[in-house]
PDB file as gemmi writes it, atoms N, CA and C in Angstrom:
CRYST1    1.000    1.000    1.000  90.00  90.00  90.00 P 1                      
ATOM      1  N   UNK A   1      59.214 155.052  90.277  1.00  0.00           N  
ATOM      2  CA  UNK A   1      60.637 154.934  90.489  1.00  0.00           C  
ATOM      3  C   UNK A   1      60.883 154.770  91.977  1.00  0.00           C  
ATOM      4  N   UNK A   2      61.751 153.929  92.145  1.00  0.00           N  
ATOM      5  CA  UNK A   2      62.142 153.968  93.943  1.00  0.00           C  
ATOM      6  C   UNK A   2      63.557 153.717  93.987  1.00  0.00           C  
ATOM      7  N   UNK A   3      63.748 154.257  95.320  1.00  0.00           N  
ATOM      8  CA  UNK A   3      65.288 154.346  94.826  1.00  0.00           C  
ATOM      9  C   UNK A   3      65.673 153.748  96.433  1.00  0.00           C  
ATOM     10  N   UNK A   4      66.802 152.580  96.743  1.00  0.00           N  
ATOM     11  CA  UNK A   4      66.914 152.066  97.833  1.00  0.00           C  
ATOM     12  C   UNK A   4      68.360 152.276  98.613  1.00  0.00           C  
ATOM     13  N   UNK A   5      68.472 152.493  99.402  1.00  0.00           N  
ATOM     14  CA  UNK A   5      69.765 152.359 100.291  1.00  0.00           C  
ATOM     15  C   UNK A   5      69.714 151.677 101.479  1.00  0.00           C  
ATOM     16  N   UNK A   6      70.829 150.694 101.247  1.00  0.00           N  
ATOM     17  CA  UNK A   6      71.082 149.888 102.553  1.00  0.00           C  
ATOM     18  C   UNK A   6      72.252 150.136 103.515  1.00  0.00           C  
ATOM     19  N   UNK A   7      72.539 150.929 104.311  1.00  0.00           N  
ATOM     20  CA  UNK A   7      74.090 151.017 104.540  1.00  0.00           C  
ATOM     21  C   UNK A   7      73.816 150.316 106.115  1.00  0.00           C  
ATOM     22  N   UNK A   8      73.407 149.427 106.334  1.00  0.00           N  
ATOM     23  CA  UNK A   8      73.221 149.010 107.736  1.00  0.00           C  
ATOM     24  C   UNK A   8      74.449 147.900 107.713  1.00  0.00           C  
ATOM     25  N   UNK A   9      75.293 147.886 107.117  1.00  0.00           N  
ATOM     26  CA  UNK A   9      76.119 146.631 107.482  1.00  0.00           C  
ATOM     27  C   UNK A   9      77.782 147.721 106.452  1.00  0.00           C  
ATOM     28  N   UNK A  10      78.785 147.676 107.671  1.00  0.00           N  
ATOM     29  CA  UNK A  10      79.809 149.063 107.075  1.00  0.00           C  
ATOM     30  C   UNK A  10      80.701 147.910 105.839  1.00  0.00           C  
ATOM     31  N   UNK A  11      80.495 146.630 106.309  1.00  0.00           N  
ATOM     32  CA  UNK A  11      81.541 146.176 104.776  1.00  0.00           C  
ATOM     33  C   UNK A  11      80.493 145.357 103.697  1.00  0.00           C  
ATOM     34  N   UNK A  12      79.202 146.146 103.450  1.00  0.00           N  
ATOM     35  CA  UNK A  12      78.381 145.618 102.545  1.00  0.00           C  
ATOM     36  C   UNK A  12      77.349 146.821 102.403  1.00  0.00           C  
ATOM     37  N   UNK A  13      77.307 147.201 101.007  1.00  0.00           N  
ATOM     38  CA  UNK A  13      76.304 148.663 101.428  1.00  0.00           C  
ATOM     39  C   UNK A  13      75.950 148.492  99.807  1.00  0.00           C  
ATOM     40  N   UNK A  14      74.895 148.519  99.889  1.00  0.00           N  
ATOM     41  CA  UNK A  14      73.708 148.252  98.574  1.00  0.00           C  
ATOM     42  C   UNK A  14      73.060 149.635  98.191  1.00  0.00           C  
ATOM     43  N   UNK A  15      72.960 150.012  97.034  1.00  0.00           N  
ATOM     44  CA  UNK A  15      72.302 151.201  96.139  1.00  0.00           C  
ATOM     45  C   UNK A  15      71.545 150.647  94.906  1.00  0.00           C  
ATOM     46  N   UNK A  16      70.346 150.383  95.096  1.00  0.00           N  
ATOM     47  CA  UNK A  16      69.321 150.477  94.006  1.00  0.00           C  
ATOM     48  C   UNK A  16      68.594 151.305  93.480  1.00  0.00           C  
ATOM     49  N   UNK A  17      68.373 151.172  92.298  1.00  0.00           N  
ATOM     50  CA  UNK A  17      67.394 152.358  91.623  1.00  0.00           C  
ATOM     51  C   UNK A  17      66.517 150.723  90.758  1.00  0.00           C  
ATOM     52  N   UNK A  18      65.048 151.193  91.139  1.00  0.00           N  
ATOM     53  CA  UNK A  18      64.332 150.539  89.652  1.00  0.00           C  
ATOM     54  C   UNK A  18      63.189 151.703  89.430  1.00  0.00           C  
ATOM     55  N   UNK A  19      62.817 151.277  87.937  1.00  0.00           N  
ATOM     56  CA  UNK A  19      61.740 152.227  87.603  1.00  0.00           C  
ATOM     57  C   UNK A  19      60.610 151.029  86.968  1.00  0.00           C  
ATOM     58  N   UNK A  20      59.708 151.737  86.406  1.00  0.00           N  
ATOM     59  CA  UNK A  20      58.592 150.877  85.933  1.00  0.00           C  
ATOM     60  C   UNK A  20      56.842 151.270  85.873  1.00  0.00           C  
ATOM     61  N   UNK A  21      56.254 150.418  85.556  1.00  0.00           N  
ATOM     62  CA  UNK A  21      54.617 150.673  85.283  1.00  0.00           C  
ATOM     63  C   UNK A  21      53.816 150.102  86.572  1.00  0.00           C  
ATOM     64  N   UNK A  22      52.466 150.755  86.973  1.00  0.00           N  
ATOM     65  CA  UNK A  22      51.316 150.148  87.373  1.00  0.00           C  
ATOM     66  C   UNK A  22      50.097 150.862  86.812  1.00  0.00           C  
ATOM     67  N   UNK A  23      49.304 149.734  87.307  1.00  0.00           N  
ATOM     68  CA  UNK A  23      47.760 150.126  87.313  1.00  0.00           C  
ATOM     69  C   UNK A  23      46.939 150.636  87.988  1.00  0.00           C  
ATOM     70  N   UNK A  24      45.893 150.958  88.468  1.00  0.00           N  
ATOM     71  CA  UNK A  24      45.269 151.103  89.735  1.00  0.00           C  
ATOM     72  C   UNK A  24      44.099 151.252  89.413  1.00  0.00           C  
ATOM     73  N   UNK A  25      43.229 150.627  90.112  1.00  0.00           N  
ATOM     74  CA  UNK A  25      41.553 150.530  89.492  1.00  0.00           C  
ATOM     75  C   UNK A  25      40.959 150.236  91.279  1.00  0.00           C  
ATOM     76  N   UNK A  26      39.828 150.693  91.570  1.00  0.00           N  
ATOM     77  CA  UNK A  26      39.062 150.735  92.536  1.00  0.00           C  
ATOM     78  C   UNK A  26      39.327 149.730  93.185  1.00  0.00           C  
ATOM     79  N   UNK A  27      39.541 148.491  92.973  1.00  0.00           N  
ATOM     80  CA  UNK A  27      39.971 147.126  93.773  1.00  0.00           C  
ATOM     81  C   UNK A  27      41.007 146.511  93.801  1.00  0.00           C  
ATOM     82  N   UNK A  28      42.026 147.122  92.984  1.00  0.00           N  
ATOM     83  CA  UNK A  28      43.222 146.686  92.929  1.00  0.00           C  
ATOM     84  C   UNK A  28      44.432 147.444  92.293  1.00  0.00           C  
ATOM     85  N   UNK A  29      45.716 146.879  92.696  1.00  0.00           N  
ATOM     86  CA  UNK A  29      46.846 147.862  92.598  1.00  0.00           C  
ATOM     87  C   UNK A  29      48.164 146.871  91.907  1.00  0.00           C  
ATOM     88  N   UNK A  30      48.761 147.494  90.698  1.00  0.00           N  
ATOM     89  CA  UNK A  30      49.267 146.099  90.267  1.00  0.00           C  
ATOM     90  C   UNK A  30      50.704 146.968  89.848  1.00  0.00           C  
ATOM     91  N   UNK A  31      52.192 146.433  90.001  1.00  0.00           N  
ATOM     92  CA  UNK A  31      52.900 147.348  89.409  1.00  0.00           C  
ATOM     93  C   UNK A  31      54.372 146.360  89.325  1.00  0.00           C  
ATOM     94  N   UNK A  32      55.045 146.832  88.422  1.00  0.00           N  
ATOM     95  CA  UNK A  32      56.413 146.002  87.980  1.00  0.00           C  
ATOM     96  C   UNK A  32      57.588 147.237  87.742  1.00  0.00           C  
ATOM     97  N   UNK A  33      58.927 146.046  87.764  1.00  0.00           N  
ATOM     98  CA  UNK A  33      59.634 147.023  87.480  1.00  0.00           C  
ATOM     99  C   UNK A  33      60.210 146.991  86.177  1.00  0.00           C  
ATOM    100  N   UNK A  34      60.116 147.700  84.839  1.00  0.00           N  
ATOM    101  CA  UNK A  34      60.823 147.670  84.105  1.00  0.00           C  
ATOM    102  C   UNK A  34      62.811 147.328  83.497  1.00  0.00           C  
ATOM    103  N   UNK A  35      63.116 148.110  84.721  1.00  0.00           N  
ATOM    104  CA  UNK A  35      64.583 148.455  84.997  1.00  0.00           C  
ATOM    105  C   UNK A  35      64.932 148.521  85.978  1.00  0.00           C  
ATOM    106  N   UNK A  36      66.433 147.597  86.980  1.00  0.00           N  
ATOM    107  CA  UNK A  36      66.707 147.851  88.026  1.00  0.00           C  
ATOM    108  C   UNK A  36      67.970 147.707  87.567  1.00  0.00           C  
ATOM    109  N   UNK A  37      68.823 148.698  88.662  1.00  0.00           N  
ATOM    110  CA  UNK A  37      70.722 148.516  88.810  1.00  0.00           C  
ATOM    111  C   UNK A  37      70.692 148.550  90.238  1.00  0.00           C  
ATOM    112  N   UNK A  38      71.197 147.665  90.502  1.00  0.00           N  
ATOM    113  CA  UNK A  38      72.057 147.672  91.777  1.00  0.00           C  
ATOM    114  C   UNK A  38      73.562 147.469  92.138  1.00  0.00           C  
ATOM    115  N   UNK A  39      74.090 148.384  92.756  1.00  0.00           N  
ATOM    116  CA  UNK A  39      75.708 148.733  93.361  1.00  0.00           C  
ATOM    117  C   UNK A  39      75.658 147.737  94.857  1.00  0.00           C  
ATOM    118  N   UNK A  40      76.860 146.879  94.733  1.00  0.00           N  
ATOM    119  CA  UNK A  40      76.680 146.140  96.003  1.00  0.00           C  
ATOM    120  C   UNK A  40      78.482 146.695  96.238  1.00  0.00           C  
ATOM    121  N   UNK A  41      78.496 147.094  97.238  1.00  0.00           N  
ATOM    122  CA  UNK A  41      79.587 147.653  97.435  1.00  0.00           C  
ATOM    123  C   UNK A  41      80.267 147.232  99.016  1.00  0.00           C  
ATOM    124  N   UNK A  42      81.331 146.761  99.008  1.00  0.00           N  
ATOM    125  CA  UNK A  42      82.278 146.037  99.749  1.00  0.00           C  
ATOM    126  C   UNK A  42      83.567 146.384 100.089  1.00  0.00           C  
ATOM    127  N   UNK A  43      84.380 146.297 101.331  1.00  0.00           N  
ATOM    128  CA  UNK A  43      85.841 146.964 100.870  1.00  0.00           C  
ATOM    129  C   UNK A  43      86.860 146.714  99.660  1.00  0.00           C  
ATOM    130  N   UNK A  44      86.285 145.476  99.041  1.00  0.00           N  
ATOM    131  CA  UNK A  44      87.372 145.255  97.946  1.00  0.00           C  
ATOM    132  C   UNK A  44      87.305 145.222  96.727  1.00  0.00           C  
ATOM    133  N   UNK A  45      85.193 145.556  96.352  1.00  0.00           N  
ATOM    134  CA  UNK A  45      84.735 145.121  95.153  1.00  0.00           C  
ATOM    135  C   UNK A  45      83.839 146.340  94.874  1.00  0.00           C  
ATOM    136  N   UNK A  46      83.299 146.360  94.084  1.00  0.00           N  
ATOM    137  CA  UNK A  46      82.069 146.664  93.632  1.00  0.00           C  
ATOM    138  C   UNK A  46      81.152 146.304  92.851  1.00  0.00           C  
ATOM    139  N   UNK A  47      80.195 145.332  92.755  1.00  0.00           N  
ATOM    140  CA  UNK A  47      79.700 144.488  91.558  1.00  0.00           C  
ATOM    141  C   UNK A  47      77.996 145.260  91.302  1.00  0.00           C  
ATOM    142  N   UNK A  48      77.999 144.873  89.983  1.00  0.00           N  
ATOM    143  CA  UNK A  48      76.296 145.320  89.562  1.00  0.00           C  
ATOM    144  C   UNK A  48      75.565 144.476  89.098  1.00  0.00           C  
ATOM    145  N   UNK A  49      73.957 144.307  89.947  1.00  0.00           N  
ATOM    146  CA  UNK A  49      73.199 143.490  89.174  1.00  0.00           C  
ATOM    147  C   UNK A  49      72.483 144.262  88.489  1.00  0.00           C  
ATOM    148  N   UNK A  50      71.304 143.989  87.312  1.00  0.00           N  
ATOM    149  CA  UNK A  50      70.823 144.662  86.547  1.00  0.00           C  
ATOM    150  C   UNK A  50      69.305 143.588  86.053  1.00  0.00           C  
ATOM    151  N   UNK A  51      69.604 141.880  87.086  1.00  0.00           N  
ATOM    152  CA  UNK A  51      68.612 141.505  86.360  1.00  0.00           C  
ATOM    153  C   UNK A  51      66.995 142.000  87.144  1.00  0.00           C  
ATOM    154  N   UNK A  52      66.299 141.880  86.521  1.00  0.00           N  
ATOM    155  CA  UNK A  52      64.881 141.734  87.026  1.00  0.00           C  
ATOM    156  C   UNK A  52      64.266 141.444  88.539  1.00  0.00           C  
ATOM    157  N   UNK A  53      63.875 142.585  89.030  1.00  0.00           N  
ATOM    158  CA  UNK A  53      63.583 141.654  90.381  1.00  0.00           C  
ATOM    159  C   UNK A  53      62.995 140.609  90.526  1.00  0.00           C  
ATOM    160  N   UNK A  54      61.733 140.888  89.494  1.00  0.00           N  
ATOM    161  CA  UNK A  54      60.753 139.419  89.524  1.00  0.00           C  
ATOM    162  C   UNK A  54      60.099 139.667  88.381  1.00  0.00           C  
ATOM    163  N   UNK A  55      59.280 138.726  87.315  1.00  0.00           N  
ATOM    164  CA  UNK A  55      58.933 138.481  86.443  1.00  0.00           C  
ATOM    165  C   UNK A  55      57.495 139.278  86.302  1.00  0.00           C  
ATOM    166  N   UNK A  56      56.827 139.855  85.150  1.00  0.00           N  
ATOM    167  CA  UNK A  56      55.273 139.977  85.314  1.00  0.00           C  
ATOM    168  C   UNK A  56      55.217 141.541  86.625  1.00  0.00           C  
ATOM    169  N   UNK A  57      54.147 141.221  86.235  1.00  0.00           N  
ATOM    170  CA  UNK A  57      52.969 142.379  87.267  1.00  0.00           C  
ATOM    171  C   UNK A  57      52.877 141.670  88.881  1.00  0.00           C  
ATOM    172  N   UNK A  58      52.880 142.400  89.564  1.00  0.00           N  
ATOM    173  CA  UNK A  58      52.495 141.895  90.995  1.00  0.00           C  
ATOM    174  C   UNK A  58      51.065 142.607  91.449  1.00  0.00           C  
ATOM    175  N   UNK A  59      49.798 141.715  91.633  1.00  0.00           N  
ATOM    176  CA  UNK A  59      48.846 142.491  91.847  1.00  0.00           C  
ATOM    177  C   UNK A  59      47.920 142.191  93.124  1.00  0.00           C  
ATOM    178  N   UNK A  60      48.177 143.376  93.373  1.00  0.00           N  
ATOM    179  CA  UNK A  60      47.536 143.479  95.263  1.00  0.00           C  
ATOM    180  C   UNK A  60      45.679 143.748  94.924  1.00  0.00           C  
ATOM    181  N   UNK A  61      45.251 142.760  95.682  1.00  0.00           N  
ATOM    182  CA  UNK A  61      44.064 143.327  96.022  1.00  0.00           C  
ATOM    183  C   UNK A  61      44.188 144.970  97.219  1.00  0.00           C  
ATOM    184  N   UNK A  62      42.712 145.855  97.342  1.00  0.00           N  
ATOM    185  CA  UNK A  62      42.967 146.759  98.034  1.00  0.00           C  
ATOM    186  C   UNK A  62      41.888 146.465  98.849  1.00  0.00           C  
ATOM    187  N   UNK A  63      42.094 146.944 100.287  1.00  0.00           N  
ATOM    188  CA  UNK A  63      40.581 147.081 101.577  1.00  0.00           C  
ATOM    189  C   UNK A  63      40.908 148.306 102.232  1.00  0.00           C  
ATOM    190  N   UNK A  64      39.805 148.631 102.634  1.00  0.00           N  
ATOM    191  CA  UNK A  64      40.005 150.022 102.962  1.00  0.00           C  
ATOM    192  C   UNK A  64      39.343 149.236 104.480  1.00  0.00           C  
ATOM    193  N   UNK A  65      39.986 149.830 105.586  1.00  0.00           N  
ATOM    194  CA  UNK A  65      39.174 149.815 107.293  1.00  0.00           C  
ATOM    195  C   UNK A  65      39.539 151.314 107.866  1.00  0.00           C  
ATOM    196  N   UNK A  66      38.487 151.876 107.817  1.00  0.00           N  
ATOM    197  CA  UNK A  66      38.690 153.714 108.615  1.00  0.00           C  
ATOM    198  C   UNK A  66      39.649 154.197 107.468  1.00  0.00           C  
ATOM    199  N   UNK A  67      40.611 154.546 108.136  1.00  0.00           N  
ATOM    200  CA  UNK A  67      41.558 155.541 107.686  1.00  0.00           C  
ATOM    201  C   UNK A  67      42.429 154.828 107.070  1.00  0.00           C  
ATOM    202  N   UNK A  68      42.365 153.311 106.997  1.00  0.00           N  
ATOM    203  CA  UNK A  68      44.015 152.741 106.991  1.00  0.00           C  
ATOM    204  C   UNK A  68      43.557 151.985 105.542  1.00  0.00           C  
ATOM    205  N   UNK A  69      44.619 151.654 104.722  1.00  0.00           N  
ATOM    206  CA  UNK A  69      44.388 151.011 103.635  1.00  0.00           C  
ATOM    207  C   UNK A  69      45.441 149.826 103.598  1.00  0.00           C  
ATOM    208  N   UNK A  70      45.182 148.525 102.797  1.00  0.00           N  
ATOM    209  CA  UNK A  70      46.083 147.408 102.425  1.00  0.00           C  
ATOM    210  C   UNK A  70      46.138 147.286 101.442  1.00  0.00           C  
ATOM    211  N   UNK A  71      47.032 146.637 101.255  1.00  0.00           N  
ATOM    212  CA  UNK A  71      47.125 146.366  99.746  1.00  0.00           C  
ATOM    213  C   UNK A  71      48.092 144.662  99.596  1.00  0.00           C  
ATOM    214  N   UNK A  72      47.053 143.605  99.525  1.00  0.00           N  
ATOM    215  CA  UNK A  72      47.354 142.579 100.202  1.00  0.00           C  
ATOM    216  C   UNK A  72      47.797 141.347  98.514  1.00  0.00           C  
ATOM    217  N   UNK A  73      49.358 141.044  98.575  1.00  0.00           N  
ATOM    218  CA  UNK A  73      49.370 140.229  97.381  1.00  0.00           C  
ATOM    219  C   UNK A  73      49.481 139.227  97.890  1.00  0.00           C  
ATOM    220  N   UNK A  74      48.218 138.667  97.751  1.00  0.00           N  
ATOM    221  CA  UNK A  74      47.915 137.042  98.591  1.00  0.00           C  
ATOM    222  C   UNK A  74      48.600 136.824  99.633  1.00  0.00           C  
ATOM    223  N   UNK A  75      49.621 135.476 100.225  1.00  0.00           N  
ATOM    224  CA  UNK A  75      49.666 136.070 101.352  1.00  0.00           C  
ATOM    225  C   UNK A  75      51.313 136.061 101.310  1.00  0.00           C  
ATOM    226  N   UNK A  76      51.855 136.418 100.730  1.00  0.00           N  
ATOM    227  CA  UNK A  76      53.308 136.659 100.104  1.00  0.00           C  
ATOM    228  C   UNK A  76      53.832 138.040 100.715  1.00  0.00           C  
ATOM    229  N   UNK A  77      53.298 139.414 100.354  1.00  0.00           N  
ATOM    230  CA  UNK A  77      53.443 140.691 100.216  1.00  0.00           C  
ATOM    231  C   UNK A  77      52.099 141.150 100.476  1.00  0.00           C  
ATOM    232  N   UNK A  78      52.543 142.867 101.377  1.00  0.00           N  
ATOM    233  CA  UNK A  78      51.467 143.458 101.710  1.00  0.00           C  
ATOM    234  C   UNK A  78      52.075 144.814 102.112  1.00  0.00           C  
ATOM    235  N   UNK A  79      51.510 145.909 101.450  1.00  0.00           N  
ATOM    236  CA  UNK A  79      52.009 147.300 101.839  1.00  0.00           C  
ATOM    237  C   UNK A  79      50.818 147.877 102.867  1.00  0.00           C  
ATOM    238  N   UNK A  80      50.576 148.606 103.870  1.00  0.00           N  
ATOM    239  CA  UNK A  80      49.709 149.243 104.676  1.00  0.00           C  
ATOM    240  C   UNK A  80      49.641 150.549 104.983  1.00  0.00           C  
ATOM    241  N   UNK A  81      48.674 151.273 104.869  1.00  0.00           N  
ATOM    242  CA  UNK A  81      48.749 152.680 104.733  1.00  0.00           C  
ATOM    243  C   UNK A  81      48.184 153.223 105.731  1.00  0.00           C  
ATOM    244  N   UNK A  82      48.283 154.273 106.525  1.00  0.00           N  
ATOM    245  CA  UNK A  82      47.979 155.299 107.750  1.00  0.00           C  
ATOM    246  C   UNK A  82      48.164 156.730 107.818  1.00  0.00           C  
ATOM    247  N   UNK A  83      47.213 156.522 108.723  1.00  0.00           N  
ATOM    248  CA  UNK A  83      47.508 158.155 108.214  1.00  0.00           C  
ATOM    249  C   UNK A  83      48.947 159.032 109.128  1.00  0.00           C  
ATOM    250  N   UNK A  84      49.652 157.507 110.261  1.00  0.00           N  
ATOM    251  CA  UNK A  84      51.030 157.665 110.323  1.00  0.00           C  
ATOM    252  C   UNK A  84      52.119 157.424 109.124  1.00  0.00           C  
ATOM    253  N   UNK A  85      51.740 156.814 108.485  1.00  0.00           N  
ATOM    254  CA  UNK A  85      53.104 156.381 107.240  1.00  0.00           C  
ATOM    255  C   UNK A  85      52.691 154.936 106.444  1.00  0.00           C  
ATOM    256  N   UNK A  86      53.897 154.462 106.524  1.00  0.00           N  
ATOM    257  CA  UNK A  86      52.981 153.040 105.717  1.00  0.00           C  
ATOM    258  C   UNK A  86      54.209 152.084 106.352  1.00  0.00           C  
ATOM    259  N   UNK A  87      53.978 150.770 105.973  1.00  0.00           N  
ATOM    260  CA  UNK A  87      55.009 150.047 105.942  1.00  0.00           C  
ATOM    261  C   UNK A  87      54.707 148.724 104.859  1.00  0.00           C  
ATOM    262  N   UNK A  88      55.631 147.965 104.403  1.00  0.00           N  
ATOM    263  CA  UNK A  88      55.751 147.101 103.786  1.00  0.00           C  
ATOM    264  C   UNK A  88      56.561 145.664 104.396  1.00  0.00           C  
ATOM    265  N   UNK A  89      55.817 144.141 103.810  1.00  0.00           N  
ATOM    266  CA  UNK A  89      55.888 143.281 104.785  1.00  0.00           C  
ATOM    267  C   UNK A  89      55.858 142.053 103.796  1.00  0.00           C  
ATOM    268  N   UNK A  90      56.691 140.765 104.108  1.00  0.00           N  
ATOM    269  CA  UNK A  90      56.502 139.653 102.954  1.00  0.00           C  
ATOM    270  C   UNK A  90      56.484 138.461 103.974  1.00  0.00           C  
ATOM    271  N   UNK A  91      55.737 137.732 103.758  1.00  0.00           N  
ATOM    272  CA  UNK A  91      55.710 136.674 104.518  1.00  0.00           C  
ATOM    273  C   UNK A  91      54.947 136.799 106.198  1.00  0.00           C  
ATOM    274  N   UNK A  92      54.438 138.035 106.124  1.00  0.00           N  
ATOM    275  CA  UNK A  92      54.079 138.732 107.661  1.00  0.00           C  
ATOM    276  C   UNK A  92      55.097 139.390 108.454  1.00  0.00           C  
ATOM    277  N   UNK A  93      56.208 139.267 107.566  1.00  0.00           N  
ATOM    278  CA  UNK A  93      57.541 140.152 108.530  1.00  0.00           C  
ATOM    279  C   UNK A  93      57.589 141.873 107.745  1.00  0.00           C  
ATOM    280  N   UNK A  94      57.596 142.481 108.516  1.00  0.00           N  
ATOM    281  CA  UNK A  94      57.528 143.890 108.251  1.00  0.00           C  
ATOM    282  C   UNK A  94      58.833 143.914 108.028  1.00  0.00           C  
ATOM    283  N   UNK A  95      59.547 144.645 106.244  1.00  0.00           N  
ATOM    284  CA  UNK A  95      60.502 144.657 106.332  1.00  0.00           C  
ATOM    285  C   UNK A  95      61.159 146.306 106.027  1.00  0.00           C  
ATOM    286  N   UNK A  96      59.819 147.094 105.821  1.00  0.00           N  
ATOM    287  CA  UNK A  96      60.311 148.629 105.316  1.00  0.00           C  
ATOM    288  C   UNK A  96      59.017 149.140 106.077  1.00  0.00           C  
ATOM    289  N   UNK A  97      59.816 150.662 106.774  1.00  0.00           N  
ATOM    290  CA  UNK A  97      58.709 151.215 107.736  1.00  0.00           C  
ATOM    291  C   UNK A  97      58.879 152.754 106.895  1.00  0.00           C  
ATOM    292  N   UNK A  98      57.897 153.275 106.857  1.00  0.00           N  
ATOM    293  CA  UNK A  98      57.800 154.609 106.361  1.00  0.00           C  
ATOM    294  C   UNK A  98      57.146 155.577 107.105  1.00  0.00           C  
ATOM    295  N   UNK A  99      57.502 156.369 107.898  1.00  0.00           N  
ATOM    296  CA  UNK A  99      56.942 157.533 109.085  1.00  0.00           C  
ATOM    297  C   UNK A  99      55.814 158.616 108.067  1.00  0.00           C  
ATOM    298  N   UNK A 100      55.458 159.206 108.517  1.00  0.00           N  
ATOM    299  CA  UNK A 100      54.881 160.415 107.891  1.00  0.00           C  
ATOM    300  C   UNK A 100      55.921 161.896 108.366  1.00  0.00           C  
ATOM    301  N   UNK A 101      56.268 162.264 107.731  1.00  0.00           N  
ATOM    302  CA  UNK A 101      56.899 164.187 108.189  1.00  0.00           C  
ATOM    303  C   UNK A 101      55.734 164.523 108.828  1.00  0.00           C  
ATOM    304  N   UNK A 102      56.005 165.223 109.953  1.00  0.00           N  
ATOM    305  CA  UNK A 102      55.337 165.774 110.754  1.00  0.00           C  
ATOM    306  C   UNK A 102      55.595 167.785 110.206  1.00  0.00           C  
ATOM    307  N   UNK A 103      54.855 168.312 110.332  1.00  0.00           N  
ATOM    308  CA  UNK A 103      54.837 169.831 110.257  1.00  0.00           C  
ATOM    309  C   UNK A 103      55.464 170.129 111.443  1.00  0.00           C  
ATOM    310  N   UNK A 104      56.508 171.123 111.040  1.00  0.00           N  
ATOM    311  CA  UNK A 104      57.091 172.319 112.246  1.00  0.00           C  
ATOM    312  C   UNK A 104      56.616 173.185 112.634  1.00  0.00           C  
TER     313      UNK A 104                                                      
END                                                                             
């Protein structure tokens, strides 16, 4: 399940939820979404999509270098893992950064 918020723009502010299945096997990582709603919300509207993000399974090969892991769907999409956080990237543009919580 992942759940998204966009409020970076004050007269356009997006709320998604999708849920869904994957796989995961020693060389690869494959996962879809069953169900998505999205709230696109505006000063004058509020509209919902509900279709499909994308069709089928999306399946990443995995490489491991040291500590860090990829997870590379050809050369379209690619999530990256650290042992700072991760981020996610389509086309080579990093478009979601994920920190790690640090302990107090």
């Amino acid at each position: 399940m992942t759940i998204l918020t966009d409020n970076s723009q004050e007269s356009k502010k997006s709320y998604t939820t999708v849920y869904g299945i994957y796989t995961l096997t020693s060389d690869s990582f494959a996962y879809k979404y069953d169900a998505r709603m999205t709230f696109i919300q505006t000063p004058d509207n509020i509209s919902v999509l509900c279709a499909p993000l994308w069709e089928g399974m999306r399946e990443f090969t995995i490489k491991q270098d040291g500590n860090s892991v990829q997870l590379q769907f050809g050369d379209k999409a690619a999530f990256a893992f650290n042992p700072n956080g991760q981020t996610y990237s389509e086309g080579g543009k990093i478009l979601r950064v994920w920190r790690r919580a640090k302990p107090e």
